[in-house]
C-alpha positions as CSV (number, residue, x, y, z in Angstrom):
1,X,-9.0,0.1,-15.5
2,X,-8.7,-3.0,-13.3
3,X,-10.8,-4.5,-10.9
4,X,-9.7,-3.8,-7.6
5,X,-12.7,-4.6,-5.5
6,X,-10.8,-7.8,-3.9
7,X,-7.9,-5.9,-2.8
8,X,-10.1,-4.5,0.2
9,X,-13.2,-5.1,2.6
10,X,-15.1,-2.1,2.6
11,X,-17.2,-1.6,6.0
12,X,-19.6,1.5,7.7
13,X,-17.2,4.2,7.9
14,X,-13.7,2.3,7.3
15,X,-12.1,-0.2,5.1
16,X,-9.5,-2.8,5.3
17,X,-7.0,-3.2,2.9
18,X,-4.9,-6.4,2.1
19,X,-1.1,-5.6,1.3
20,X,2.1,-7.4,0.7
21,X,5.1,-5.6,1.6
22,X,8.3,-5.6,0.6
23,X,10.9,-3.8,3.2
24,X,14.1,-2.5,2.5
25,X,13.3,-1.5,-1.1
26,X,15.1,1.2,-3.1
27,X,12.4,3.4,-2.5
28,X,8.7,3.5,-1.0
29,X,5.4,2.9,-3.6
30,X,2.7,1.0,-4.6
31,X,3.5,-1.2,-7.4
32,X,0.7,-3.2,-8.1
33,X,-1.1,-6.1,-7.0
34,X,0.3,-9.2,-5.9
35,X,-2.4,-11.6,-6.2
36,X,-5.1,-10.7,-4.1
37,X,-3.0,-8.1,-2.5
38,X,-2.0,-4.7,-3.2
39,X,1.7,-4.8,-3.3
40,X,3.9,-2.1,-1.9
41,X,7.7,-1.6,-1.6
42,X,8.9,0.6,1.6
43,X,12.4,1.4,2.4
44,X,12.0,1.0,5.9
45,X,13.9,-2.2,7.4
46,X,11.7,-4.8,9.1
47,X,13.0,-4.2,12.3
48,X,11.5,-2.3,15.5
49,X,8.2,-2.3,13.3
50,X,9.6,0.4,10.8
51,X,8.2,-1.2,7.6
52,X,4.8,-1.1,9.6
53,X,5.0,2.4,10.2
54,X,5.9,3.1,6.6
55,X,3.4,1.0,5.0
56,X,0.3,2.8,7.4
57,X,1.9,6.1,6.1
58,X,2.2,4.8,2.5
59,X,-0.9,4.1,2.4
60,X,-2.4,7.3,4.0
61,X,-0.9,9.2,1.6
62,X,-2.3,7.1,-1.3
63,X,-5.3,7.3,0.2
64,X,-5.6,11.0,1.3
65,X,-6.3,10.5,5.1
66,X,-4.4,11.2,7.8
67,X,-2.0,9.0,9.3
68,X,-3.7,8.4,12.5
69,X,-6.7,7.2,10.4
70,X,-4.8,4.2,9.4
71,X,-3.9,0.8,11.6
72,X,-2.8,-2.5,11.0
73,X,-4.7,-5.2,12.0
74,X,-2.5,-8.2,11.4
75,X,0.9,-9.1,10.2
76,X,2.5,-7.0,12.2
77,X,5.4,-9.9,11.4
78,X,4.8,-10.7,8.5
79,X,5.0,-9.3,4.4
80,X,1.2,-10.3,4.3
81,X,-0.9,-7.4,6.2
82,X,-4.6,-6.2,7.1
83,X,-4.5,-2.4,7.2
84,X,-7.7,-0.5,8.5
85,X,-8.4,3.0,7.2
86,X,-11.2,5.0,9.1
87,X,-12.9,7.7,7.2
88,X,-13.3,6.4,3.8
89,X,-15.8,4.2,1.8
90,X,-15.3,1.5,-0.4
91,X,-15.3,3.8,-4.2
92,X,-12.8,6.1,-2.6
93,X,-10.6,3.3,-1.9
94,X,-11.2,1.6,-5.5
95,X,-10.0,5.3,-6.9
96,X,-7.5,6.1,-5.3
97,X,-6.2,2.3,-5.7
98,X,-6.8,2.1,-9.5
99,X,-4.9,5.8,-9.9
100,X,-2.1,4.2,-7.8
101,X,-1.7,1.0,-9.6
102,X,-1.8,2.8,-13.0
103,X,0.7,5.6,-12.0
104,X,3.3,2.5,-10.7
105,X,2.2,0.7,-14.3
106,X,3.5,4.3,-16.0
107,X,6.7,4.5,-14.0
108,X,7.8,0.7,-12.9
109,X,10.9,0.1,-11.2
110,X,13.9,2.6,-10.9
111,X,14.6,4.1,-14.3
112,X,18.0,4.7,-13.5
113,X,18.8,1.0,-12.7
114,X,21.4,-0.4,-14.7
115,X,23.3,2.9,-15.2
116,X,26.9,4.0,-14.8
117,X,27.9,7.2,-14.4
């Protein structure tokens, strides 16, 4: 498994993750890393703070928290974020980040792209 140790900050009782978003994607994930980032696709537009929303609740559920646990902290206008999760601790993150990053490695992209029907 990868190293993801650079992908987040881990503090006393929270964590801070760094993310680059994509909005308006097919469909909302985690699909890797994008440099020293974890990158995510949400299908939420960038407007009205949507894509925000959808990344804090992306990430809750990858994480296994509840949504309120998670906040941003910056980028609120920008693809390039700082998300803080309360309640967790830095090997939690690092599991739950390596299962995600493998599972998008398993199924990348949209298998049906390209089809006709």
């Amino acid at each position: 498994m990868s190293d993801v140790s650079d992908l987040f900050e881990a503090h006393d009782g929270y964590v801070v993750v760094d993310v680059h978003v994509q909005p308006r994607a097919g469909r909302t994930a985690v699909v890797g890393r994008h440099g020293a980032a974890l990158k995510l696709r949400v299908a939420a537009p960038p407007a009205d703070g949507r894509a925000n929303e959808a990344t804090c609740a992306l990430l809750a559920h990858t994480l296994g928290v509840k949504p309120a646990a998670v906040s941003l902290v910056s980028g609120a206008s920008s693809r390039t974020k700082r998300v803080r999760i309360d309640g967790v601790d830095g090997p939690t993150v690092a599991g739950a980040l390596r299962r995600a990053i493998a599972e998008s490695e398993v199924e990348p992209g949209n298998p049906r792209r390209g089809l006709r029907g």
